[in-house]
Backbone as JSON Lines, residues from 0, in Angstrom:
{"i":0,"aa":"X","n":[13.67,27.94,4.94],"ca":[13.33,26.59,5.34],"c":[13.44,26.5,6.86]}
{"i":1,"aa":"X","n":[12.75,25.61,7.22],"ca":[12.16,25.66,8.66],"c":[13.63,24.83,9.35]}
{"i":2,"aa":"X","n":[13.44,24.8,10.48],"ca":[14.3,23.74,11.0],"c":[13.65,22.35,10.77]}
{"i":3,"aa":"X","n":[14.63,21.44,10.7],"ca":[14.47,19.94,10.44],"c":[15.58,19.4,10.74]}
{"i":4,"aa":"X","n":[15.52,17.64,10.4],"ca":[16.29,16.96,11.19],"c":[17.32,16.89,10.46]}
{"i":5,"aa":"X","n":[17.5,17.6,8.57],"ca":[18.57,17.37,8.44],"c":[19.62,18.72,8.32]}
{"i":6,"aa":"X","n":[19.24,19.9,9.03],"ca":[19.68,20.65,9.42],"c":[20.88,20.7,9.43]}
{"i":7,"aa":"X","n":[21.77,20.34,10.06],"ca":[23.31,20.41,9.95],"c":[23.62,19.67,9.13]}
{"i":8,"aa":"X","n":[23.63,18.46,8.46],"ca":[23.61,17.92,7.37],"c":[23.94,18.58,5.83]}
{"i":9,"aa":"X","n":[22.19,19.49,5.63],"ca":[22.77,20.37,4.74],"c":[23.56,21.7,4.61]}
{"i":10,"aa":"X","n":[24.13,21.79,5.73],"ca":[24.94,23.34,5.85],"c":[26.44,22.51,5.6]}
{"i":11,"aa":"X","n":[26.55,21.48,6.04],"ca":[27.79,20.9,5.76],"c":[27.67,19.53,5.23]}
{"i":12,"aa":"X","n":[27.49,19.29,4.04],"ca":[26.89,17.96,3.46],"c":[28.51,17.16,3.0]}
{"i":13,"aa":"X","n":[29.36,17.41,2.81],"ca":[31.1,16.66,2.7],"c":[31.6,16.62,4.56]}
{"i":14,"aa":"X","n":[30.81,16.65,5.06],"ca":[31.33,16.31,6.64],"c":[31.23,14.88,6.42]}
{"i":15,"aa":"X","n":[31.42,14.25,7.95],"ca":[31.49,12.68,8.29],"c":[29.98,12.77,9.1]}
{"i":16,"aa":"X","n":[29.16,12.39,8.51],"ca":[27.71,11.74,9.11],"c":[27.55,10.36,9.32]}
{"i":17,"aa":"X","n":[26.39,10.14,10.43],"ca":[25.9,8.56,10.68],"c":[24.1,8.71,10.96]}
{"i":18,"aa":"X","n":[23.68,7.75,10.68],"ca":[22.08,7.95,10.56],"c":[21.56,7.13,11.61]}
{"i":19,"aa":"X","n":[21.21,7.25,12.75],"ca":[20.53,7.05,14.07],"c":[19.51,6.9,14.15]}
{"i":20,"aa":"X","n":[18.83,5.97,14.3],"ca":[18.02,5.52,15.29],"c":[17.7,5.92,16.85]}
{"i":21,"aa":"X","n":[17.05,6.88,16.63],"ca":[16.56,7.68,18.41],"c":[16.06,6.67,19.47]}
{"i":22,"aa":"X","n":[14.98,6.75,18.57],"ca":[14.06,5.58,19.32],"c":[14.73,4.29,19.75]}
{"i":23,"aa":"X","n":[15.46,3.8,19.34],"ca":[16.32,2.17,19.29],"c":[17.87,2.51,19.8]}
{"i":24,"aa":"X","n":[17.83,4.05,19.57],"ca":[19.54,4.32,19.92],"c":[20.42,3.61,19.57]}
{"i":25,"aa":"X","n":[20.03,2.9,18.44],"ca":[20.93,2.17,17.26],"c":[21.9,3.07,15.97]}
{"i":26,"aa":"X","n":[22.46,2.85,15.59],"ca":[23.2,3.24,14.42],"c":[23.05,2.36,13.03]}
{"i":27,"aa":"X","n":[21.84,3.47,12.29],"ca":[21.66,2.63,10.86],"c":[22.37,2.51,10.28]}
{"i":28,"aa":"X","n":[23.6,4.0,9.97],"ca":[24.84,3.56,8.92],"c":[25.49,4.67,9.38]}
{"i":29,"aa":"X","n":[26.68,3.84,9.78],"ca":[27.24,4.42,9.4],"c":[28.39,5.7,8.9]}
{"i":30,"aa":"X","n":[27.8,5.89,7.74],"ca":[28.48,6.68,6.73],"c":[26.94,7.15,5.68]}
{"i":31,"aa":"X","n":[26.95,8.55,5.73],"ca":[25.77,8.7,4.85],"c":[26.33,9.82,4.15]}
{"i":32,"aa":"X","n":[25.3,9.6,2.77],"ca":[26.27,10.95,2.03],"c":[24.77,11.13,1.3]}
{"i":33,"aa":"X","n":[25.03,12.75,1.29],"ca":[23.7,13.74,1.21],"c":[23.51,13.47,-0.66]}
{"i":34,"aa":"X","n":[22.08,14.14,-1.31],"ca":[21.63,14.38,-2.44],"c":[20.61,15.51,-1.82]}
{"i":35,"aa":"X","n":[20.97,16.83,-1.93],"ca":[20.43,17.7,-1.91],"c":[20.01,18.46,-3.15]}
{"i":36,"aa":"X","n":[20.78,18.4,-3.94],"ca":[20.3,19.24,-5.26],"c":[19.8,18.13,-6.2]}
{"i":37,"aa":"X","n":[19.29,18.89,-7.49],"ca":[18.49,18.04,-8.4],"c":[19.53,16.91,-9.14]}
{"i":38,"aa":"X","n":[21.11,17.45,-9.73],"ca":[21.53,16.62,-9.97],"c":[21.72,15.23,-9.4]}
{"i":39,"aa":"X","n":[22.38,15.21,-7.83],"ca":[22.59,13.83,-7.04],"c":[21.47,13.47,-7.05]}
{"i":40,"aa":"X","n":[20.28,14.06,-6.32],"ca":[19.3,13.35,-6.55],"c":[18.56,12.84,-7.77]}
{"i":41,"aa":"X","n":[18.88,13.26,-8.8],"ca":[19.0,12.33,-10.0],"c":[19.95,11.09,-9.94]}
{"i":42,"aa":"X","n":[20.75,11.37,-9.61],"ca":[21.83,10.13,-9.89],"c":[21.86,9.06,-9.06]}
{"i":43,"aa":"X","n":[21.52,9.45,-7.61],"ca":[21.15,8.6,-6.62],"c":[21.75,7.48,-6.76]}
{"i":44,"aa":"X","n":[21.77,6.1,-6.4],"ca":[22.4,5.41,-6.61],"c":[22.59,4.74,-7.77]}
{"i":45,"aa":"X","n":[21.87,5.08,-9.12],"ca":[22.42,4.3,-10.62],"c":[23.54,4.82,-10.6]}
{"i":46,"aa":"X","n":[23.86,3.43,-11.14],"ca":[25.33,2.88,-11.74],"c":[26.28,2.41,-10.61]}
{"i":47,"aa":"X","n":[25.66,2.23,-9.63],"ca":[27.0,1.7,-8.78],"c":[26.33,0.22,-8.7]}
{"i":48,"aa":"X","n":[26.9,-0.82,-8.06],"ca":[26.96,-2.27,-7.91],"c":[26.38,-2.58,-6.87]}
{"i":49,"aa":"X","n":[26.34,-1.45,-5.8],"ca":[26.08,-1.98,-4.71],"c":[26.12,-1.03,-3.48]}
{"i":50,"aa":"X","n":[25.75,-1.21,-2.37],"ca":[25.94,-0.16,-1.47],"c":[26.07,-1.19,-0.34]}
{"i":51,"aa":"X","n":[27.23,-0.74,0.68],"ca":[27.7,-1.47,1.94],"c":[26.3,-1.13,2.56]}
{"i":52,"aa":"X","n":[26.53,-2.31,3.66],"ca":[25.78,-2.32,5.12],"c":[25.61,-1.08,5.7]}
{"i":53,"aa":"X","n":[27.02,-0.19,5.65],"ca":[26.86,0.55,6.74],"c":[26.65,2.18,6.0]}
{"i":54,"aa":"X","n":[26.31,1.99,4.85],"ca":[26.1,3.4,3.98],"c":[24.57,3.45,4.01]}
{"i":55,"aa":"X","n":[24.52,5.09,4.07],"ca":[23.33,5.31,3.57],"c":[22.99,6.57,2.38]}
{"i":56,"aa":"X","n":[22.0,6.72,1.93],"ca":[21.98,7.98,0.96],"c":[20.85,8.62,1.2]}
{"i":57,"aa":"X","n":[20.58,10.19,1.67],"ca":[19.35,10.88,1.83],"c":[19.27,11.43,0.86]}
{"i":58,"aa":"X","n":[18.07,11.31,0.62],"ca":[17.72,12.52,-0.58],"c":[16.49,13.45,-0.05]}
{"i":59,"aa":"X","n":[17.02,14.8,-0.27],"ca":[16.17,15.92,0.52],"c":[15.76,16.73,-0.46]}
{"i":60,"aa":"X","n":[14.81,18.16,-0.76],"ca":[13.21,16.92,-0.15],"c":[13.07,16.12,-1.18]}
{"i":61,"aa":"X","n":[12.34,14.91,-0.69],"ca":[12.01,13.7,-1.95],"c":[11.03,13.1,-1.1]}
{"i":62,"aa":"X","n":[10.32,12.53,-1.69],"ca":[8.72,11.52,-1.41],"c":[8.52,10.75,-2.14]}
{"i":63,"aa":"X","n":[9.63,10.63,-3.56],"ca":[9.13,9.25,-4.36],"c":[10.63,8.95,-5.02]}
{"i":64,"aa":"X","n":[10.9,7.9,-4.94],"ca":[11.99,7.19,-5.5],"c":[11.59,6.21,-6.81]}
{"i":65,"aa":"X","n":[12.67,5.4,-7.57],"ca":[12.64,4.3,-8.12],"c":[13.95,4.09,-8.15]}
{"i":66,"aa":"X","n":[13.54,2.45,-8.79],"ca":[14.9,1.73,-8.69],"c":[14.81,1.25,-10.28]}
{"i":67,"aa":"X","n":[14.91,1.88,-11.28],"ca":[14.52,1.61,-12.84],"c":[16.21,1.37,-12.88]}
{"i":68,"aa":"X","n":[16.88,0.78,-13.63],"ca":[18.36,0.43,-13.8],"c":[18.85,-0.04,-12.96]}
{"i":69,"aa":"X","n":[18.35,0.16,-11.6],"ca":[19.42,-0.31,-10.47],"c":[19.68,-1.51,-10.47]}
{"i":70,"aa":"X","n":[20.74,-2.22,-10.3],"ca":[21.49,-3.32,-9.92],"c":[21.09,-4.14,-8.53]}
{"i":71,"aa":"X","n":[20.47,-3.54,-7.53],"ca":[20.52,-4.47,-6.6],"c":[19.51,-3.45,-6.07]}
{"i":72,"aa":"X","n":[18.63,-4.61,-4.34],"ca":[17.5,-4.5,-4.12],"c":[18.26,-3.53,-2.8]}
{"i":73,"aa":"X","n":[17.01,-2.54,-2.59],"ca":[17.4,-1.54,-0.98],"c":[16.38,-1.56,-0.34]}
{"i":74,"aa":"X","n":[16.86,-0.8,1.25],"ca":[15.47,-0.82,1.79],"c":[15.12,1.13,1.75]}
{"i":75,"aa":"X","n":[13.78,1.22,1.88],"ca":[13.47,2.8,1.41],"c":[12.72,3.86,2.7]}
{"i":76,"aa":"X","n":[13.42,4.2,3.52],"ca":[12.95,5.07,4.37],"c":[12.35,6.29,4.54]}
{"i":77,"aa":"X","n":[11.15,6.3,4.32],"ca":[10.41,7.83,3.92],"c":[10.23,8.62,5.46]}
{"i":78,"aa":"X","n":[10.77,9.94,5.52],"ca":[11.16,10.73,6.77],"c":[10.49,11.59,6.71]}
{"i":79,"aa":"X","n":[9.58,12.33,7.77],"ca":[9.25,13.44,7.81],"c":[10.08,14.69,7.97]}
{"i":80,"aa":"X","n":[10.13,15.75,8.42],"ca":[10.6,17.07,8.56],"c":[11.74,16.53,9.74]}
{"i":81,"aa":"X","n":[10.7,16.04,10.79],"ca":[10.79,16.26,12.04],"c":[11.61,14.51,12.53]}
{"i":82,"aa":"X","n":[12.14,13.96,11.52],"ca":[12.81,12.65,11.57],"c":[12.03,11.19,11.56]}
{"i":83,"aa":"X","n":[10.6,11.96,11.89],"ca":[9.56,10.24,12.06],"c":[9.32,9.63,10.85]}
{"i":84,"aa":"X","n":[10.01,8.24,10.89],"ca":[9.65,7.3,9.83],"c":[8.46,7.46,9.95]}
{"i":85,"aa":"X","n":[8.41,7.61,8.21],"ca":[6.9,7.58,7.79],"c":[5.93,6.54,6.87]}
{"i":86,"aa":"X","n":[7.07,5.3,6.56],"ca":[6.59,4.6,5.9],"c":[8.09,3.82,5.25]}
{"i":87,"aa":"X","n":[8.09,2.64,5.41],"ca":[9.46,1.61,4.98],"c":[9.06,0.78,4.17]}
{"i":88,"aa":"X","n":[9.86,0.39,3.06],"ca":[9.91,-0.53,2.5],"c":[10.79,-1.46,2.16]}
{"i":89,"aa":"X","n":[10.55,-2.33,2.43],"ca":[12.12,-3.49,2.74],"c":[12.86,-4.07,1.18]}
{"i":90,"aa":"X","n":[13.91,-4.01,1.15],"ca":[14.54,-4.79,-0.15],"c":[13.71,-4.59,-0.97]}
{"i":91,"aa":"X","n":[13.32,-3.33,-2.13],"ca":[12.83,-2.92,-3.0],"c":[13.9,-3.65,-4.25]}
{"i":92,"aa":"X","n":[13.42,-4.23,-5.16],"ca":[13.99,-4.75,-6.29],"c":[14.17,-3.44,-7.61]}
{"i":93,"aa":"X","n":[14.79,-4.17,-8.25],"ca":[15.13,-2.98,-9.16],"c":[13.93,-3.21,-9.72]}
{"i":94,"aa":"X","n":[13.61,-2.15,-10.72],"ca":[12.27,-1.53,-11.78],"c":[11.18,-1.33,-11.18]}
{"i":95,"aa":"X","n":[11.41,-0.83,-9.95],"ca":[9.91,-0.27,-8.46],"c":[9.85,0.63,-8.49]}
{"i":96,"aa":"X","n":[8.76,1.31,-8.07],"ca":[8.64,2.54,-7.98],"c":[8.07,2.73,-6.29]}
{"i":97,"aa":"X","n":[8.29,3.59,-5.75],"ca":[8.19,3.89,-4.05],"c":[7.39,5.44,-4.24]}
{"i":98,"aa":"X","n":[6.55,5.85,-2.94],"ca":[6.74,6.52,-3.08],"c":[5.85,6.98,-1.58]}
{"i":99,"aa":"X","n":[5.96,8.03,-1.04],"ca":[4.51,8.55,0.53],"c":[4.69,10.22,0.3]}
{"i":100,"aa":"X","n":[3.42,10.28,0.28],"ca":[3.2,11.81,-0.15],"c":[3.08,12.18,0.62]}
{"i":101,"aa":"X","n":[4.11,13.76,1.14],"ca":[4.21,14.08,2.48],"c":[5.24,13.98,2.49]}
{"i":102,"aa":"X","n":[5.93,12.99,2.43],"ca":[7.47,12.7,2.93],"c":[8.36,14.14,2.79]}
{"i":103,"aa":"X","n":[9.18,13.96,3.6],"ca":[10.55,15.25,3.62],"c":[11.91,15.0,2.79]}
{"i":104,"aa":"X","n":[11.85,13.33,3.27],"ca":[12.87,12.65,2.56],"c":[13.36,11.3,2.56]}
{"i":105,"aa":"X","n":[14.19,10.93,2.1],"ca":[13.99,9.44,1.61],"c":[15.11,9.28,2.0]}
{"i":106,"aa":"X","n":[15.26,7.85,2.74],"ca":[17.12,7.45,3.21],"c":[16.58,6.19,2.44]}
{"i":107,"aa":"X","n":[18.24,5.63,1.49],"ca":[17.92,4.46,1.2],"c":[19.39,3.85,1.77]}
{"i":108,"aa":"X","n":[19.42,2.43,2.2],"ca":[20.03,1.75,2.44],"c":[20.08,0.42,1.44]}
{"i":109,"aa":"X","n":[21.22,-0.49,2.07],"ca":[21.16,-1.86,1.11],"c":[20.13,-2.79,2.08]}
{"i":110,"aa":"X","n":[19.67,-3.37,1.43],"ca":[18.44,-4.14,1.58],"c":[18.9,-5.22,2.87]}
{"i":111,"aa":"X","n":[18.28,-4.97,3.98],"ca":[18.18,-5.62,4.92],"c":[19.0,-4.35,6.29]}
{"i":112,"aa":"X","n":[19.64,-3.3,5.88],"ca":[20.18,-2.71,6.69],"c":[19.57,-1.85,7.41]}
{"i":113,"aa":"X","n":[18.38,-1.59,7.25],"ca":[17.63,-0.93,7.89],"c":[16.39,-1.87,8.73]}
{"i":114,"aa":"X","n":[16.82,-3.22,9.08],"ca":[15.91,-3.53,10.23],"c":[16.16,-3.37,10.98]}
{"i":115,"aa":"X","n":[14.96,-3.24,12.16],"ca":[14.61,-2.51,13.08],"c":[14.39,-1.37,13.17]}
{"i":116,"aa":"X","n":[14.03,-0.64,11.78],"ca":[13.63,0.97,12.03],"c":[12.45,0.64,11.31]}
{"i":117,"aa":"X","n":[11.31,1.09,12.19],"ca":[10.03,0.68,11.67],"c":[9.36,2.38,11.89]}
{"i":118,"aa":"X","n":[7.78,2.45,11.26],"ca":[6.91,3.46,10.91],"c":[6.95,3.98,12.46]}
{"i":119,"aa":"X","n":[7.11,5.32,12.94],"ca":[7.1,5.93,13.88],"c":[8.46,6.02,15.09]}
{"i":120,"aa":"X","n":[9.46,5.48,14.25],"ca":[10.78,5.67,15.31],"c":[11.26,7.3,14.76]}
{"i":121,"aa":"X","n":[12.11,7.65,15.45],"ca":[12.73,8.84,14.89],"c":[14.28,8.61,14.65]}
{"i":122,"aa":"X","n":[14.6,9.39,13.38],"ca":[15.95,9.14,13.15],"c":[16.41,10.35,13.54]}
{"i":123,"aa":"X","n":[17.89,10.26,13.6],"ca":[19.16,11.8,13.7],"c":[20.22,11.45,12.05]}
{"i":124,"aa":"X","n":[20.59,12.52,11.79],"ca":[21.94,12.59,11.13],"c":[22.66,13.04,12.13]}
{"i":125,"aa":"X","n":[23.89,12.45,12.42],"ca":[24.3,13.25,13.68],"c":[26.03,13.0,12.81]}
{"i":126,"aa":"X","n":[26.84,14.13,13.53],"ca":[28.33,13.6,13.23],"c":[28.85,12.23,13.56]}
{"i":127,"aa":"X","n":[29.54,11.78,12.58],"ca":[30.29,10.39,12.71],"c":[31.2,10.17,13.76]}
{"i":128,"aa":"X","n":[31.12,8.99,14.38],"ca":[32.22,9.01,15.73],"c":[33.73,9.0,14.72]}
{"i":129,"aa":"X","n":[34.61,9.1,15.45],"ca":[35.79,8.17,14.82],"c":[36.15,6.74,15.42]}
{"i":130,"aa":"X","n":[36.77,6.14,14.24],"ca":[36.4,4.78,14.99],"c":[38.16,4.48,15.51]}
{"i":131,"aa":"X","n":[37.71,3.9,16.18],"ca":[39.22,3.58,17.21],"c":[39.76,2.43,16.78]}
C-alpha cells in the first residue's frame, strides 16, 4: 500500500490521534479511533447511543457506509488517499445509506461536528496533544 494520509495511524492504531483540518488548521476531533479490519468496520458505530463532539471514527478503505440500527444522526466524511474531502454529508439519520465511489475512507463524526470541513479541504490524523 502506497503512502496515504492515514499512514501512521494504521501502523499504530491504539495510539492517541486527532483529525485536522489542514486547510482551516482546525481540530475536528479530538480523539479518533481507527476500523481498519473487516470486523470494526462492521461494527462501526452500532450499538452505542451516541458519539461525543470531539470523537471521531475512520474507517479504512471504505466508500460506502449506513446508518441501518443506528441510534442517532452523524455527519459522513468521504477522504481520498491523499486526505481531500471528497464529498460530506451532514447529520445523516439513521436507516441511510451514504456512499462516493473512489473514496479511501470514511470519517464519521456526531452530527454537526464536522462543520466547516467542506469538499476539497485536506485533513491529517496527526498525534493527540496532551491537554494541560
Amino acid at each position: 500500500m502506497s503512502a496515504h494520509f492515514l499512514r501512521d495511524c494504521v501502523r499504530s492504531p491504539a495510539a492517541a490521534w486527532q483529525l485536522q483540518n489542514v486547510t482551516t488548521a482546525t481540530i475536528v476531533a479530538s480523539r479518533v479511533a481507527a476500523a481498519f479490519d473487516r470486523d470494526s468496520r462492521n461494527q462501526g458505530l452500532l450499538g452505542r447511543d451516541g458519539l461525543a463532539a470531539a470523537e471521531a471514527l475512520v474507517l479504512a478503505p471504505c466508500s460506502a457506509v449506513h446508518t441501518w440500527f443506528m441510534r442517532f444522526p452523524i455527519d459522513i466524511l468521504f477522504v481520498s488517499r491523499s486526505g481531500e474531502v471528497l464529498k460530506v454529508r451532514r447529520a445523516v439519520r439513521p436507516w441511510r445509506l451514504a456512499v462516493r465511489l473512489g473514496a479511501f475512507a470514511v470519517i464519521e463524526t456526531a452530527a454537526g461536528a464536522a462543520a466547516g470541513t467542506d469538499c476539497g479541504h485536506r485533513l491529517a490524523v496527526v498525534p493527540a496533544r496532551p491537554v494541560a
